[in-house]
C-alpha positions in Angstrom: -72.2 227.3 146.2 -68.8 225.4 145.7 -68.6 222.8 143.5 -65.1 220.4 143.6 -64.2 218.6 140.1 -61.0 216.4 141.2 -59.0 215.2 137.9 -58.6 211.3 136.9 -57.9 208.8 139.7 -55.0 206.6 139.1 -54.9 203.2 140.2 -54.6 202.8 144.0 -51.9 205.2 144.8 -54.7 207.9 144.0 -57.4 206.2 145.2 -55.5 206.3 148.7 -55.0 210.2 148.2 -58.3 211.1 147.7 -59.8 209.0 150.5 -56.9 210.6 153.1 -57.7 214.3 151.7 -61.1 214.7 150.2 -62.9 216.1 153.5 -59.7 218.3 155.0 -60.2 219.9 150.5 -64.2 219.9 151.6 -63.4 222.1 154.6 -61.0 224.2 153.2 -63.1 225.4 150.3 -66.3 224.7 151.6 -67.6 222.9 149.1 -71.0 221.5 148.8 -70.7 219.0 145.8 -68.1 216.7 144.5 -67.8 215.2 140.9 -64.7 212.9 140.3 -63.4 211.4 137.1 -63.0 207.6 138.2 -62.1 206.2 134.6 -58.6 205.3 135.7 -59.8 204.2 139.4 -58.3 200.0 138.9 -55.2 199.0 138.9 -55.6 197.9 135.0 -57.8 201.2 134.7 -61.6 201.2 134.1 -63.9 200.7 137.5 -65.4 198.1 139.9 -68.6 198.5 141.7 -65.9 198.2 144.2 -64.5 201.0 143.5 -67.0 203.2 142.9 -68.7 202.6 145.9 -65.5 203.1 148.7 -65.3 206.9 146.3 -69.2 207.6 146.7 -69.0 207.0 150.3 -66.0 208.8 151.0 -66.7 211.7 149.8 -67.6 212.1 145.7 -71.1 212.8 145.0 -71.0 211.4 140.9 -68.6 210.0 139.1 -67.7 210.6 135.6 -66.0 208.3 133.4 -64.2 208.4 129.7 -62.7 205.9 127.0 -62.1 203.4 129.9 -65.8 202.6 130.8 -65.8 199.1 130.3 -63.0 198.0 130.9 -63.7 196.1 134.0 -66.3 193.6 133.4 -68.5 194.2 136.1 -68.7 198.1 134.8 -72.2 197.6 132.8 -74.3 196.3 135.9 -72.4 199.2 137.9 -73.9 201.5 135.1 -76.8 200.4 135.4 -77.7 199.9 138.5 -76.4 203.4 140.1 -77.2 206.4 138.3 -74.5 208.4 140.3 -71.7 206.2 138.0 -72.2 208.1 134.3 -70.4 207.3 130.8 -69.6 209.7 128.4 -73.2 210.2 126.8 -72.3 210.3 123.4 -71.4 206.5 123.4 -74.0 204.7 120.6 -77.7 204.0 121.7 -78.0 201.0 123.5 -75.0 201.3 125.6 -75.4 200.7 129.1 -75.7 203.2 131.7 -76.1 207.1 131.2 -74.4 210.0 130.6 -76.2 212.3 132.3 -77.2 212.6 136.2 -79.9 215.4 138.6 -78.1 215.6 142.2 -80.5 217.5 144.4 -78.3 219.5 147.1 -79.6 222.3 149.4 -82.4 222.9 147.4 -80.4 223.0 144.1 -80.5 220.4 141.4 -77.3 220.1 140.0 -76.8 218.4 137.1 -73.9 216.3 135.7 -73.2 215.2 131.9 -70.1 213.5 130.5 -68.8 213.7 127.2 -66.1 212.0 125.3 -63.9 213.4 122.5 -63.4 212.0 119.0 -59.8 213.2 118.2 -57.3 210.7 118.8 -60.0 208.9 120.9 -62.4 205.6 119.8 -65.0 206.8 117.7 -68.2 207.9 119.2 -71.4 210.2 118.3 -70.8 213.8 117.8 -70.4 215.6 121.8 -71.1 218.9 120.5 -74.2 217.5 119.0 -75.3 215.3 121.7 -74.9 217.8 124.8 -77.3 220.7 122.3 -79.6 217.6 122.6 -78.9 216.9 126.0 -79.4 220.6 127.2 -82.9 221.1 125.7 -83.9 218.4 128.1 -82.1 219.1 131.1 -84.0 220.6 134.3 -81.4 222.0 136.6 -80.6 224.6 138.2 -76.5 224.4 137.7 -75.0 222.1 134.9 -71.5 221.0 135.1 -69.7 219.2 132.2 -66.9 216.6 132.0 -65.6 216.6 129.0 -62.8 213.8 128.6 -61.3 214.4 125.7 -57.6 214.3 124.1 -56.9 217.2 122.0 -56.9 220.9 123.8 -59.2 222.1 120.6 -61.7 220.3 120.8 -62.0 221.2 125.0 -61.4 225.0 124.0 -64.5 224.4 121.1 -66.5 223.0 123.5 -66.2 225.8 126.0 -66.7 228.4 123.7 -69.9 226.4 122.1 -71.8 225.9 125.9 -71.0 229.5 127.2 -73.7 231.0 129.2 -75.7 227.5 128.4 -74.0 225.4 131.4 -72.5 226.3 134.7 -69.0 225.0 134.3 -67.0 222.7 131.6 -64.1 220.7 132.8 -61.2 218.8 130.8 -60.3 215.3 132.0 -57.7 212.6 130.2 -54.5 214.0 129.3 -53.5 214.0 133.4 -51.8 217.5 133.0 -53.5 220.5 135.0 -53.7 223.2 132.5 -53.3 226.9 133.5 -56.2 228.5 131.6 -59.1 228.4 134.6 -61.2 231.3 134.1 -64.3 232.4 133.6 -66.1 232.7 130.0 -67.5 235.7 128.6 -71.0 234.4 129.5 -70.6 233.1 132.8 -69.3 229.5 132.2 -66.2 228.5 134.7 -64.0 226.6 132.5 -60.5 224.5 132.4 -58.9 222.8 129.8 -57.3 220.0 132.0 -57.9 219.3 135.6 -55.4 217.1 136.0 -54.8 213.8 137.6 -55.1 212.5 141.2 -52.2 209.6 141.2 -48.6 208.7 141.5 -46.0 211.8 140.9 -43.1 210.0 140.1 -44.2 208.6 136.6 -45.1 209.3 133.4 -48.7 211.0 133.6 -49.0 207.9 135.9 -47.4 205.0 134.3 -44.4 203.8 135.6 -41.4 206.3 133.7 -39.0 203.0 133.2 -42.2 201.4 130.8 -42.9 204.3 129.4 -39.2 205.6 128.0 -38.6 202.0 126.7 -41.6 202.4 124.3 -40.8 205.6 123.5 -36.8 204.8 123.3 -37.4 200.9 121.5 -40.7 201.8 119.6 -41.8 198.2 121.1 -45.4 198.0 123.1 -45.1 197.8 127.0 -47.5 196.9 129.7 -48.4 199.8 131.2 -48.2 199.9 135.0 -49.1 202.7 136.9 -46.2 204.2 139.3 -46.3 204.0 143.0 -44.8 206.3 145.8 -45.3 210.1 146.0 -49.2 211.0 144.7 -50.5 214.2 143.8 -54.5 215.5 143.7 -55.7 217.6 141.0 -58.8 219.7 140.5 -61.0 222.8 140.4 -62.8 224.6 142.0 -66.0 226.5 140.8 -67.6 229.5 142.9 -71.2 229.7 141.8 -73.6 232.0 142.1 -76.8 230.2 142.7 -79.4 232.7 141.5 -78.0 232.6 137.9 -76.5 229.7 137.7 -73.9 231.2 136.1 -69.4 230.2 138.0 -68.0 233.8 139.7 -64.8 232.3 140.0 -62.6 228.8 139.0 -60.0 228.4 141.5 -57.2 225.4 140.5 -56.0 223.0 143.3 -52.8 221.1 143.5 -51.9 218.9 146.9 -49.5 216.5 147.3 
């Protein structure tokens, strides 16, 4: 079984990517499900039931979400009301929505938990503590994780902490595919970064011109994300469905 994880939509301009290339990438590598990190999916960042539902129907399966959940203000009915949108799941009890969904495909239940970091990030529960909870609950035959999370650490902790006890572990946030796709000792496919899905010309999506004035006049901008050129990023995991356990991560890259 092939399982797709496409890296943070930006704004429009990677909204429009995805929706031209997401079934000629299903083709190519076969692949069976598709989990996409939408946190970044509006303009302003954060999504719309909108949104989300022109992604599910074009070809994502869940979608995963990070420290822009709510930033739209119809996000907490979207939550709530389709269980194939998750928030990270270590957010505070009481928090609309959930951060974990069961995906039955081909006879497989495939579950899908998301997890956000605490370093350099708002201030949520512990993730390492809440996915050992999660996981003694769980009833799946393959678990994937999205772990959207700032520092490369606490992604390289986490992989090394779930080995052998989920199927695969992907980074999302920092909009930089890393080069470290492998395999874990135990059979977990992991990445540090998948990437993004958005505009090229920028600065890891915001328009280059706001972002070197911030950086050059130490003044707050607006950002805006960049148009023209896009570029998809993601991963895909080979999985062996007896075990449960990835064969292979391959990283993808198309422009």
């Amino acid at each position: 079984m092939n399982i797709l994880a496409v890296g943070d939509i930006v704004g429009d301009a990677g909204t429009e990517l995805f929706l031209a290339e997401i079934e000629t990438i299903k083709k190519r590598y076969q692949v069976d499900f598709c989990i996409v990190n939408a946190e970044n999916a509006c303009s302003n960042n954060g999504i719309t039931r909108r949104k989300a539902e022109l992604l599910l129907s074009s070809g994502a399966d869940v979608l995963t979400l990070g420290n822009h959940t709510f930033r739209q203000k119809d996000a907490a009915p979207l939550l709530i009301n389709n269980n194939r949108v998750i928030r990270p799941a270590n957010y505070p009890p009481g928090t609309p929505g959930s951060g974990v969904t069961t995906v039955e495909v081909g006879g497989k239940k495939i579950a899908v938990v998301n997890l956000l970091g605490r370093i350099y990030m708002d201030y949520t529960d512990c993730p390492f503590q809440t996915i050992d909870k999660i996981l003694k609950h769980i009833k799946a035959d393959l678990v994937f994780v999205d772990f959207h999370a700032e520092a490369t650490s606490e992604k390289i902790s986490m992989g090394w902490h779930l080995d052998g006890r989920v199927t695969g572990l992907f980074g999302t946030h920092t909009h930089v595919q890393t080069a470290d796709a492998w395999v874990l000792p135990k059979g977990t496919g992991y990445i540090t970064d998948l990437g993004m899905t958005g505009p090229v010309y920028g600065c890891l999506g915001v328009k280059k011109e706001i972002v070197l004035e911030r950086f050059i006049g130490c003044v707050p901008q607006r950002f805006e994300f960049a148009d023209g050129k896009s570029r998809l990023c993601g991963a895909v995991f080979r999985v062996d469905e007896a075990t449960g356990k990835t064969l292979e991560v391959e990283t993808i890259c198309v422009s």
